[in-house]
C-alpha positions in Angstrom: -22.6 7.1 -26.4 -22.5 5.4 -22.9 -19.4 6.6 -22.2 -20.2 10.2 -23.3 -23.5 9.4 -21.1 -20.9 8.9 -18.4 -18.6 11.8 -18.4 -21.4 14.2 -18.4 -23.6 12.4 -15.6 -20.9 12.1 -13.6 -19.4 15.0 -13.7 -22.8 17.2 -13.4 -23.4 14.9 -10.3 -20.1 15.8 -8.6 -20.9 19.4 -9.0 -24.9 18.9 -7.4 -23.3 16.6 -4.8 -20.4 18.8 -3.8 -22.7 20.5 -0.9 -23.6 17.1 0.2 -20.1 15.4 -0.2 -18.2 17.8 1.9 -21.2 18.0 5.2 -20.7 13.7 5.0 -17.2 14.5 4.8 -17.1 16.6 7.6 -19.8 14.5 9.7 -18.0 11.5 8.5 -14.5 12.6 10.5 -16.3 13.2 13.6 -17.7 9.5 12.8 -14.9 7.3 12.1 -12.1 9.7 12.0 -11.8 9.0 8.0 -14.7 9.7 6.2 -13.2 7.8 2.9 -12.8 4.6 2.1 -10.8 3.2 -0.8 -10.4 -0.6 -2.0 -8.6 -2.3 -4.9 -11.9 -4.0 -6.6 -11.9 -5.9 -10.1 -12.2 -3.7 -12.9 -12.6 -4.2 -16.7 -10.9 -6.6 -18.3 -9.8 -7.7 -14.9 -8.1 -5.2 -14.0 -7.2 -3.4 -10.7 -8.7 -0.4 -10.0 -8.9 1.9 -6.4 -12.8 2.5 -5.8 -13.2 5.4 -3.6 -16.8 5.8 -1.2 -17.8 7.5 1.6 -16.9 4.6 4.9 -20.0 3.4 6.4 -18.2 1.1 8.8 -15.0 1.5 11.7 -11.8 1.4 10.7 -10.2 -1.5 10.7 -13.3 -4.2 9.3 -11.7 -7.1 7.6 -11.8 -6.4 4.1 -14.6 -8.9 2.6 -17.2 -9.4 0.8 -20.4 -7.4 2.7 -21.8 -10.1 3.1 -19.7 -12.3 4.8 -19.2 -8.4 7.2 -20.8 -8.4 11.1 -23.5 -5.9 10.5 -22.3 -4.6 14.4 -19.2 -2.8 12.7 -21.9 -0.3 10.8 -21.7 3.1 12.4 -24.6 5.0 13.0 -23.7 7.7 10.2 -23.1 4.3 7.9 -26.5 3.0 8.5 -28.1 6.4 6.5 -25.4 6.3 3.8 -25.9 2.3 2.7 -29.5 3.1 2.8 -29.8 6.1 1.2 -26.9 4.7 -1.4 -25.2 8.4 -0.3 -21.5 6.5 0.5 -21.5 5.9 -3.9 -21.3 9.4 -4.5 -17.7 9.2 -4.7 -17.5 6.6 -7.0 -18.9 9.7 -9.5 -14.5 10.5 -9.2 -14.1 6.5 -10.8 -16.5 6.9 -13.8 -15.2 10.5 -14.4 -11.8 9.2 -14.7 -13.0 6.2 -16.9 -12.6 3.3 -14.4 -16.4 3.0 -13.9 -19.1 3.4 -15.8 -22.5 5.3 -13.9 -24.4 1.8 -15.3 -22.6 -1.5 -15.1 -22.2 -4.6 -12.7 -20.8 -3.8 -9.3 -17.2 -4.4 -8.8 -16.0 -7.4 -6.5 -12.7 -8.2 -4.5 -10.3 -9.9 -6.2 -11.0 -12.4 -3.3 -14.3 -13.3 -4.3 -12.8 -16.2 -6.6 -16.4 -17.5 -7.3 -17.8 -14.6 -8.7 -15.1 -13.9 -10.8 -14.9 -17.5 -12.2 -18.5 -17.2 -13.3 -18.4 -13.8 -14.3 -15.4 -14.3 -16.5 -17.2 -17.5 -18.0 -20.1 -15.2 -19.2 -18.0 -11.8 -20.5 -19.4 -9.4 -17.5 -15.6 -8.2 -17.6 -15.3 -6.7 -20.9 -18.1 -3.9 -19.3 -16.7 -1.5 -16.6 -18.2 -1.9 -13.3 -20.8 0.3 -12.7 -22.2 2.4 -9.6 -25.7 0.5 -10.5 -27.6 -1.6 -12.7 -30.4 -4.6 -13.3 -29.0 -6.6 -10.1 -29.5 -3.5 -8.0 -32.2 -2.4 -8.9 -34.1 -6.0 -8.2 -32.0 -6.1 -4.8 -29.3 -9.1 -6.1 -25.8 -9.2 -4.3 -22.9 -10.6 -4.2 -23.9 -13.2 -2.1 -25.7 -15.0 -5.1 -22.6 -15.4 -7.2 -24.4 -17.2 -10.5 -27.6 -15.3 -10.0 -25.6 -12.2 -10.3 -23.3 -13.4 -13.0 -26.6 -14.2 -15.1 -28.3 -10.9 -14.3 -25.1 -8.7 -15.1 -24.5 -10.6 -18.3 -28.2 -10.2 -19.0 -28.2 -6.3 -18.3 -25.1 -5.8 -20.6 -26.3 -8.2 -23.7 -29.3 -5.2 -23.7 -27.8 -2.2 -22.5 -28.4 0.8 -24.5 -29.4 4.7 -23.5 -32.8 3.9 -22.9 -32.1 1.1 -20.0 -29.1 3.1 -19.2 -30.6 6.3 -18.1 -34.0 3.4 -16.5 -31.5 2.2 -14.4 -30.0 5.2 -12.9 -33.3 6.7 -13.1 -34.9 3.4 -10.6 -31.8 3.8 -8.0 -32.2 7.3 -7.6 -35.8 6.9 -6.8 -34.8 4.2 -4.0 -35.3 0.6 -6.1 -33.0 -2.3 -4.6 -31.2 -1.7 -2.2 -26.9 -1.9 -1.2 -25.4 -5.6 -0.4 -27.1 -7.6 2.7 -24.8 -8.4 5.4 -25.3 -11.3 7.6 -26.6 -11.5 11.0 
């Protein structure tokens, strides 16, 4: 039923976004020069997958964790999407095409070795990564590797529709808020 859940919310939300998508595509080129920004990120089972979102910082940013990121390398176009969470919207693309789910834990680097050790230890990998869920919602990162472990393994031992379509339901009315960076 999720995965139905998935298919249909995502691909209604690609159709309502498409006005919204193409102006932060278009502002996003006069921003960075490449509005989109993909990244191989651990996927179910472990597995690789290319997750596609709007760039919110220049080209070029070493590819880590954000929060191990200078918050300086943010562009001013950036700062709106992370808060507003408008830079997931393409990620609706990954859970049309199965490799996300709208509701699951957030998908790491493959160099982020201590997350994946605990996550692995507590099955958060048999779930596909998800656009949002219980550590977003109550503002937990990736900088907490066991506190996020526990809460996604948490989240999934209870997810059915009705915390499904909560979740979803809390970020689009602002609850949490994207990975902290340092600084």
């Amino acid at each position: 039923m999720l995965r139905f859940l998935d298919v249909v919310l995502a691909a209604i939300g690609l159709v309502v976004a498409a006005p919204v998508m193409l102006i932060l595509l278009v502002l996003g080129y006069f921003d960075t020069g490449a509005p989109i920004f993909t990244q191989v990120r651990v996927g179910r089972h472990q597995r690789p997958f290319t997750l596609i979102k709007f760039r919110t910082m220049r080209q070029g940013t070493e590819s880590v964790a954000t929060h191990l990121v200078d918050p300086a390398v943010v562009t001013p176009l950036g700062s709106v999407m992370r808060r507003t969470k408008l830079d997931e919207l393409p990620q609706l693309w990954n859970v049309l095409k199965g490799e996300m789910s709208m509701v699951g834990p957030r998908p790491c680097l493959f160099s982020q070795q201590e997350l994946i050790q605990v996550r692995t230890a507590r099955g958060v990998f048999q779930a596909r990564p998800g656009i949002t869920g219980l550590a977003q919602v109550q503002g937990i990162d990736m900088s907490a590797p066991e506190l996020l472990a526990d809460t996604d393994a948490r989240m999934l031992e209870s997810l059915g529709v009705a915390a499904y379509l909560g979740y979803i339901v809390k970020t689009l009315t602002g609850s949490g808020h994207g990975d902290r960076m340092r600084g």
